[in-house]
MARZAVEX-590728 format. One record per residue: x, y, z of N, C-alpha, C in turn. Coordinates in steps of 0.001 Angstrom, whole numbers, plus 500000, padded with zeros to 6 digits. Atoms other than C-alpha are relative to their C-alpha. Layout:
! residues N
<pt <X,Y,Z>,<X,Y,Z>,<X,Y,Z>>
...
***
This chain:
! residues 198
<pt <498582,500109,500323>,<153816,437175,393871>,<500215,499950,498487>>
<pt <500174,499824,501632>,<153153,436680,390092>,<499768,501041,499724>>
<pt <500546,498463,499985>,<151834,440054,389734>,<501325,500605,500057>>
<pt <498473,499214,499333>,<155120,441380,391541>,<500629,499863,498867>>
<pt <498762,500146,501105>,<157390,439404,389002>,<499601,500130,498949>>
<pt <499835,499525,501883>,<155698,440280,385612>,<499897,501401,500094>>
<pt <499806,498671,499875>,<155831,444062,387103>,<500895,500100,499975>>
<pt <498336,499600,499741>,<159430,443609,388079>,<500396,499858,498579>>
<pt <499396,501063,501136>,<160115,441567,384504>,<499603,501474,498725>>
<pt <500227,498813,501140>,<158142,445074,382529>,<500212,501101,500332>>
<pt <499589,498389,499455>,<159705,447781,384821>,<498564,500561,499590>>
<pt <501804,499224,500101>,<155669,448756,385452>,<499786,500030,501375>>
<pt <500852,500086,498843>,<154085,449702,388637>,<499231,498734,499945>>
<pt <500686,501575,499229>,<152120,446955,390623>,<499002,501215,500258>>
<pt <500837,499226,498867>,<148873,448537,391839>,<498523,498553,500165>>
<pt <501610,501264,499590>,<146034,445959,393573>,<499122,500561,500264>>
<pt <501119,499490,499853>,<142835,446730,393485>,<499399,498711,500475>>
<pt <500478,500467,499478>,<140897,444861,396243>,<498510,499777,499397>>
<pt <502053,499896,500503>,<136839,443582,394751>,<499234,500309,500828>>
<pt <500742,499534,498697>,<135953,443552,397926>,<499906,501150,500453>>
<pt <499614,498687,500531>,<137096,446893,398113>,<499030,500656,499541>>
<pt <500855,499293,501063>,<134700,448284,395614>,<499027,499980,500188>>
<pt <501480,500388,499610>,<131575,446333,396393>,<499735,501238,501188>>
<pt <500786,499111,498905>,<129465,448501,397922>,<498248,499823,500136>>
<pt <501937,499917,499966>,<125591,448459,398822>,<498970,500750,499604>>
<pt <500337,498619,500815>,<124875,451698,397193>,<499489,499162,498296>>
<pt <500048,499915,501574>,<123110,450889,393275>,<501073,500892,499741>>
<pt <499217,499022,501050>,<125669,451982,390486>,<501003,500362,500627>>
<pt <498705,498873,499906>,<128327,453120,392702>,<501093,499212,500213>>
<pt <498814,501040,500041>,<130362,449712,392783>,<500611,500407,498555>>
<pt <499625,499823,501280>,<130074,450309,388906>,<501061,501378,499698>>
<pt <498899,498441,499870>,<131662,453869,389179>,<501203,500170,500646>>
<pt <498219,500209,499678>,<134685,452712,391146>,<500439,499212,499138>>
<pt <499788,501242,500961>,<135151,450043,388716>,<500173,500604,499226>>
<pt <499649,499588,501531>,<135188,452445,385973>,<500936,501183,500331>>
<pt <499037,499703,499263>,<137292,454687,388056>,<501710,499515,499448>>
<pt <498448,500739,500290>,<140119,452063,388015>,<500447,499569,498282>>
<pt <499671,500125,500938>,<139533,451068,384815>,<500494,501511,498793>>
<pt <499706,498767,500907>,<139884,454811,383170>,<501368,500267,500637>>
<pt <498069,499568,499819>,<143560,455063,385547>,<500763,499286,498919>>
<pt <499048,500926,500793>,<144576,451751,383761>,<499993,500725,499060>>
<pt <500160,499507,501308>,<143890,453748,380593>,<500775,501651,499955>>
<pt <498754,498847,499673>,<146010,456970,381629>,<501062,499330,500640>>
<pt <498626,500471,499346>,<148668,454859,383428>,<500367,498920,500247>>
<pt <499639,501811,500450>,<150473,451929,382247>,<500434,499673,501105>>
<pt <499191,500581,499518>,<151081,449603,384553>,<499501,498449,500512>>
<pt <500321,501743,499646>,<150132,445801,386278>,<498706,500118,500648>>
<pt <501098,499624,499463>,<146429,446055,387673>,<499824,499155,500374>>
<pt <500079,501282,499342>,<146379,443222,390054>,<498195,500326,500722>>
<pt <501420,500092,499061>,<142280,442320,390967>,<500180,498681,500722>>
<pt <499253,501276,499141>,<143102,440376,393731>,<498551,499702,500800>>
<pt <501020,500598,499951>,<140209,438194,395132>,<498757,500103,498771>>
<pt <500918,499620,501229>,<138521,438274,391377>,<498432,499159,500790>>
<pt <501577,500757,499580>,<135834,435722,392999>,<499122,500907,499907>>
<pt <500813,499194,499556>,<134311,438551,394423>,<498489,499838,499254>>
<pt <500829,499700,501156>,<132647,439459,391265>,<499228,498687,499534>>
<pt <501145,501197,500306>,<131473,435722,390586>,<498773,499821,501189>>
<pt <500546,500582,498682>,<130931,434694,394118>,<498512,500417,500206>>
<pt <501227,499315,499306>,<128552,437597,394636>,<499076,500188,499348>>
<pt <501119,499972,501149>,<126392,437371,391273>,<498763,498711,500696>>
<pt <500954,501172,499999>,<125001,434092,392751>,<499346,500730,501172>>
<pt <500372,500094,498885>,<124271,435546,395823>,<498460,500239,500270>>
<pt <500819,500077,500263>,<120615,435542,396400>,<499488,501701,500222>>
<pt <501005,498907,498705>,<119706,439063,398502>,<501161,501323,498475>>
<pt <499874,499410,500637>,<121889,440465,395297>,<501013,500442,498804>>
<pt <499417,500584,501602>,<122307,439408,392081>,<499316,500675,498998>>
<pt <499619,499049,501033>,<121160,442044,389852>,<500390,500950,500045>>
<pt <499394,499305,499660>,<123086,444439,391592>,<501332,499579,499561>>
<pt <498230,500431,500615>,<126318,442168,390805>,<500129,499457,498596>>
<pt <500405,499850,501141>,<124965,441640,387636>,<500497,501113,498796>>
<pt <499708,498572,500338>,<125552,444893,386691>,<500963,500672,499841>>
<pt <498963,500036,499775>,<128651,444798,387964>,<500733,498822,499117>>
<pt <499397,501249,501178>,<129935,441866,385872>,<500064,500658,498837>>
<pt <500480,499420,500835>,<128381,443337,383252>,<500988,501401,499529>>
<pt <499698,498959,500282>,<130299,446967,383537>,<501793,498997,500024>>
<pt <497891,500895,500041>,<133671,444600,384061>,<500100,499584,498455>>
<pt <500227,500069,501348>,<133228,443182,380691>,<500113,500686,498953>>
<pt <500705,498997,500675>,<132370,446115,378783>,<501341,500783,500217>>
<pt <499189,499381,500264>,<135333,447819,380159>,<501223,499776,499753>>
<pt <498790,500802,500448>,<137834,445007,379293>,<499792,500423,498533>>
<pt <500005,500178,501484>,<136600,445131,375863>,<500247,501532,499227>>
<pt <499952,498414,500199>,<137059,449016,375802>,<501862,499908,499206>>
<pt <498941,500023,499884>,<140175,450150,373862>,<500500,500945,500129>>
<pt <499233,499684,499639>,<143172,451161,374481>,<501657,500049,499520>>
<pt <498972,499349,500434>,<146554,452930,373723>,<500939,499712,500835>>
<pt <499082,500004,499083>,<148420,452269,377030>,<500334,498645,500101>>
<pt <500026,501580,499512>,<147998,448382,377275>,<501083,499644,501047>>
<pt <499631,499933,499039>,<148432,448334,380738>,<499546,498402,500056>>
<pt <499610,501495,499744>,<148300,444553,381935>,<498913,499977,501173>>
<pt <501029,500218,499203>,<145276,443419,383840>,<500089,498579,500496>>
<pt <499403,501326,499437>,<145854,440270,386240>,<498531,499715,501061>>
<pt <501077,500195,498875>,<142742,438861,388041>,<500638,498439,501120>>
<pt <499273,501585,499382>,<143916,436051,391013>,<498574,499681,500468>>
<pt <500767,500571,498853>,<141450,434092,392970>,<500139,498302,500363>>
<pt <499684,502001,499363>,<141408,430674,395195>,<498962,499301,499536>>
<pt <501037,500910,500220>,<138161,429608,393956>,<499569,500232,498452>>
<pt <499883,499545,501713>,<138465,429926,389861>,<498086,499252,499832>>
<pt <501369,500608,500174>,<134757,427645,390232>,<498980,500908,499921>>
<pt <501061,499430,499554>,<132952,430408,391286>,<500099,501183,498799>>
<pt <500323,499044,501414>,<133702,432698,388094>,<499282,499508,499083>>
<pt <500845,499390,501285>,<131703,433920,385291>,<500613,499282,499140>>
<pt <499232,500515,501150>,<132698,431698,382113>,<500177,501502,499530>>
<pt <499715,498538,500706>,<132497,435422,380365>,<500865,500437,500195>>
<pt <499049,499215,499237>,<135108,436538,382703>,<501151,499307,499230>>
<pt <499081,500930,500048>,<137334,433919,381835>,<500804,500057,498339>>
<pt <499522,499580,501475>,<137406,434601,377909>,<500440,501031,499603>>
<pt <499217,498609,500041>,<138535,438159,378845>,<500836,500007,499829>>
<pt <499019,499835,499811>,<141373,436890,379556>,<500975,499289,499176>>
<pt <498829,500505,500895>,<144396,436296,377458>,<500911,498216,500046>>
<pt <499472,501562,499834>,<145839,433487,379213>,<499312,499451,501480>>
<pt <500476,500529,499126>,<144729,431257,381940>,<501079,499046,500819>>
<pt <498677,500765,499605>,<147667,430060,384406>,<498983,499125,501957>>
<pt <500549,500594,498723>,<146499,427529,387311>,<501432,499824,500965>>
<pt <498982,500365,499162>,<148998,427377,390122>,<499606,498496,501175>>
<pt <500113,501086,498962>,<149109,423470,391935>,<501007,499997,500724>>
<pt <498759,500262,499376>,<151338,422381,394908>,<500977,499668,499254>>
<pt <498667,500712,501013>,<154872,422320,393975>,<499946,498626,500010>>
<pt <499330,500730,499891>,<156831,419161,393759>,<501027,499986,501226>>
<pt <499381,499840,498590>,<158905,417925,395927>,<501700,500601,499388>>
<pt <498579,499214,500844>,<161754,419165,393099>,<500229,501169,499968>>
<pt <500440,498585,499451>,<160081,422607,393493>,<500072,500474,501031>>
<pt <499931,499623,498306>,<160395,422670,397372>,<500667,500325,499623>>
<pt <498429,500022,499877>,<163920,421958,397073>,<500278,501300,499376>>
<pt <499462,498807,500365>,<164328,424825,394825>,<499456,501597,500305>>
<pt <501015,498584,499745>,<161727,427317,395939>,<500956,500088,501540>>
<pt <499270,499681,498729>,<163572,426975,399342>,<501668,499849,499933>>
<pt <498705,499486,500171>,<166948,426880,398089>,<500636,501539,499731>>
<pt <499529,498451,500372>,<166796,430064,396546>,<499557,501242,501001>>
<pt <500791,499278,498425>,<164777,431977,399618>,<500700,499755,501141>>
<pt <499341,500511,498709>,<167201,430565,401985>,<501858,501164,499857>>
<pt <498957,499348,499825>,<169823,433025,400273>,<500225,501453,500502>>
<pt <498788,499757,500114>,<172215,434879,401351>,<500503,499263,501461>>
<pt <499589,500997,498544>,<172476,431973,404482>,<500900,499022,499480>>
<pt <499268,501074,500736>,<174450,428991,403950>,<498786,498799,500967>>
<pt <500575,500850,498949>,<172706,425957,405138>,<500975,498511,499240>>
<pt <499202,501083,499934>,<175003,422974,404747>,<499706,498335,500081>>
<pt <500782,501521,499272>,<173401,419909,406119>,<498636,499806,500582>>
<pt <501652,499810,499510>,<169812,420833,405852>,<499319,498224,499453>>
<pt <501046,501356,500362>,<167655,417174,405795>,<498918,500441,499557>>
<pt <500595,499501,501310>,<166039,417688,402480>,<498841,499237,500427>>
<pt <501226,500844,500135>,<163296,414763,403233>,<498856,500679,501358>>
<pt <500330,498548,498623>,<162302,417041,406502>,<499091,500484,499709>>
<pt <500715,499013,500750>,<161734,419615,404574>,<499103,500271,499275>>
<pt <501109,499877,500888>,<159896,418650,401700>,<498813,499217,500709>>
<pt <501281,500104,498578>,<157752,416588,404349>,<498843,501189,500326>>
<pt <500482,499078,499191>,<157093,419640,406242>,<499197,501363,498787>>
<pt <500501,498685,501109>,<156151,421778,403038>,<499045,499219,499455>>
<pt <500879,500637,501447>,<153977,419265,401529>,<498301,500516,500572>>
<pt <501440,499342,500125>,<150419,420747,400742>,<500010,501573,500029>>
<pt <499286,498551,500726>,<151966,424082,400706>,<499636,500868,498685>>
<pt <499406,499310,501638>,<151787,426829,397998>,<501229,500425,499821>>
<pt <499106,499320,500198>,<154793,428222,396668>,<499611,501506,500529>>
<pt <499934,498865,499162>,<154186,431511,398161>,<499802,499749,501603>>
<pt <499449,500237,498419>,<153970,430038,401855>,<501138,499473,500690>>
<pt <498659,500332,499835>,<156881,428302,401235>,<501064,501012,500129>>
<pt <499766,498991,499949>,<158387,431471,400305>,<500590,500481,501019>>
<pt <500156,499335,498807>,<157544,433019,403204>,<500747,499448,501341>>
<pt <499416,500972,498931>,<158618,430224,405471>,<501421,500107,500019>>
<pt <498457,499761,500819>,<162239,430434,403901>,<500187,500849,500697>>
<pt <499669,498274,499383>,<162281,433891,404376>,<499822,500238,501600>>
<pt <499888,499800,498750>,<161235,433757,407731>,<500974,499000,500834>>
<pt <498365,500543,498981>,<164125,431404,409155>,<500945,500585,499510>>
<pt <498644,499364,499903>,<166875,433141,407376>,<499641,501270,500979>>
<pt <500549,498938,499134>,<164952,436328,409620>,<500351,499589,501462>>
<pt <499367,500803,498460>,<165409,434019,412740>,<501387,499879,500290>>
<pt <498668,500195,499973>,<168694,433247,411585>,<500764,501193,500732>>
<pt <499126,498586,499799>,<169772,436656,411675>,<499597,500558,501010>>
<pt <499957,499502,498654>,<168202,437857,414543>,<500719,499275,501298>>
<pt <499026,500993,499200>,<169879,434886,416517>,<501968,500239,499514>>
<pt <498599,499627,500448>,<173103,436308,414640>,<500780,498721,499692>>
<pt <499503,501499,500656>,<173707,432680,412914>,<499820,500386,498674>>
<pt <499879,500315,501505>,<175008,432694,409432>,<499777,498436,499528>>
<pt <500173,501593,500325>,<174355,428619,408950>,<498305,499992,500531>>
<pt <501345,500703,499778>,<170590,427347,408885>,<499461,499152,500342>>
<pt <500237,501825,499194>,<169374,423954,410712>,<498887,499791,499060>>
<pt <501218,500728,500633>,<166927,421900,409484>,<498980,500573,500359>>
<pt <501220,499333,499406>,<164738,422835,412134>,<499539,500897,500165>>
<pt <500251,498833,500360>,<165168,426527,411477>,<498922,499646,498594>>
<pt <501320,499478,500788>,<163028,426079,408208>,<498925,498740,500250>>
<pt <501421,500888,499182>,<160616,423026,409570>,<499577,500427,500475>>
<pt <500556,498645,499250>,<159885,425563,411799>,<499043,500765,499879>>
<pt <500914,499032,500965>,<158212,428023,409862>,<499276,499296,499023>>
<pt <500904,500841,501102>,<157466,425331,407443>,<498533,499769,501055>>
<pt <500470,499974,498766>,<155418,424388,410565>,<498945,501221,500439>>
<pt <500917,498713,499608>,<153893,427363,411102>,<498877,500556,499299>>
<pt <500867,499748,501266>,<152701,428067,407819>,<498965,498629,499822>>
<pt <501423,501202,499895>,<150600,424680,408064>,<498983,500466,501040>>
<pt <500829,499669,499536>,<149056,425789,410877>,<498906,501331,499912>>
<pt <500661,498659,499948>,<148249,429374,409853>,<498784,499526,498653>>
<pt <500666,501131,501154>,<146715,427137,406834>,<498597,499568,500551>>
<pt <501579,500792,499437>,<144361,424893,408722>,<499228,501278,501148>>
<pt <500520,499226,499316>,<143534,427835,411250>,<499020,501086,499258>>
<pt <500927,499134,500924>,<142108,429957,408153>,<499402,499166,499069>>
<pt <500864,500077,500650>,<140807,427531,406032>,<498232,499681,499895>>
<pt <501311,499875,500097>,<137003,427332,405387>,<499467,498790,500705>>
<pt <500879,501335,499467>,<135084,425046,407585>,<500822,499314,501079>>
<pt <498813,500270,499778>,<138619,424454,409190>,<500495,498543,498962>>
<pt <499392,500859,500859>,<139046,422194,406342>,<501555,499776,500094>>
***
C-alpha cells in the first residue's frame, strides 16, 4: 500500500517484482532476471516494488545454498550502485527486516518501519475507509478492540470490506458489527497464516 501511494503521489507506474519469483535453481540465471529488471528500471521510470525482499537474505543463510544466493546478493548490490539517468524509485518490503543483509540495508536511502497503529490510528484508518457510508453510532471501543494487533493494511481491508457488505445488503448506514465483523475476520485470517500458528 506504500508503494501504491508514493506511485500515486509521483504519477509513476507501480510494477512488483516478486524474489521469490526470480529465485531459481539454475546457476547465474536468478542473476540474469535480476539484471533483467534492473536494466527496465533503467529504461523506464517508475516505482519497483521488491516485495518479499527477505527472500534474498533469508536464502543466503540457507545451508543446501548459499553461494548460489551469494551471488545473488552480490549482483543486487552492484546493480543498485549502477548509475542512472531515469531515477526510477526502488522500494524493497519485507515482514522479517532480521533476516537481511546489513549491505542491503545501506542501499537504501531511507529506512521506514511500520508498527501497529494506535488506537488514534484505528479510529482514523477506519474512518476514512468507511467512506462514502455514513456510520453514525459506530462503538468506537468495539472497534479499536477488535483491530488491536492489526496492521494498517488489514484494517484497511476490513473497512473496505463492510462498506462492500453494506452495499450488497443495499444499507447506506454501517453497524458496529458490520466492521467487527471483518475486523474479526482479518484476526483470524492472521492467526490461520501465521508461522508456527503463532
Amino acid at each position: 500500500m506504500t508503494a501504491e501511494a508514493v506511485a500515486g503521489e509521483l504519477k509513476l507506474p507501480l510494477y512488483v517484482i516478486r524474489l521469490e519469483g526470480l529465485i531459481t535453481r539454475f546457476m547465474g540465471e536468478t542473476a540474469a532476471k535480476l539484471r533483467a529488471v534492473f536494466d527496465e528500471s533503467r529504461r523506464r521510470r517508475g516505482v519497483y516494488l521488491f516485495d518479499e525482499f527477505d527472500a534474498v537474505g533469508a536464502r543466503r543463510a540457507a545451508t543446501n545454498d548459499v553461494a548460489e544466493m551469494r551471488r545473488v546478493l552480490n549482483s543486487f548490490l552492484q546493480f543498485m550502485e549502477e548509475p542512472t539517468s531515469v531515477d526510477s524509485v526502488l522500494i524493497g518490503a519485507t515482514n522479517h527486516p532480521e533476516l537481511l543483509d546489513r549491505a542491503l540495508l545501506r542501499r537504501f536511502d531511507t529506512i521506514l518501519e511500520f508498527r501497529p497503529p494506535t488506537e488514534d490510528e484505528i479510529r482514523k484508518i477506519v474512518s476514512v475507509n468507511l467512506r462514502p457510508m455514513r456510520y453514525p453510532r459506530l462503538a468506537w471501543k468495539k472497534v479499536v478492540a477488535a483491530a488491536g494487533g492489526l496492521s494498517q493494511s488489514e484494517i484497511v481491508r476490513a473497512a473496505e470490506d463492510a462498506v462492500k457488505t453494506a452495499i450488497l445488503d443495499e444499507r447506506d448506514i454501517l453497524r458496529t458489527e458490520d466492521v467487527v465483523r471483518r475486523l474479526a475476520d482479518r484476526q483470524v485470517m492472521r492467526a490461520a497464516f501465521a508461522p508456527n500458528g503463532d
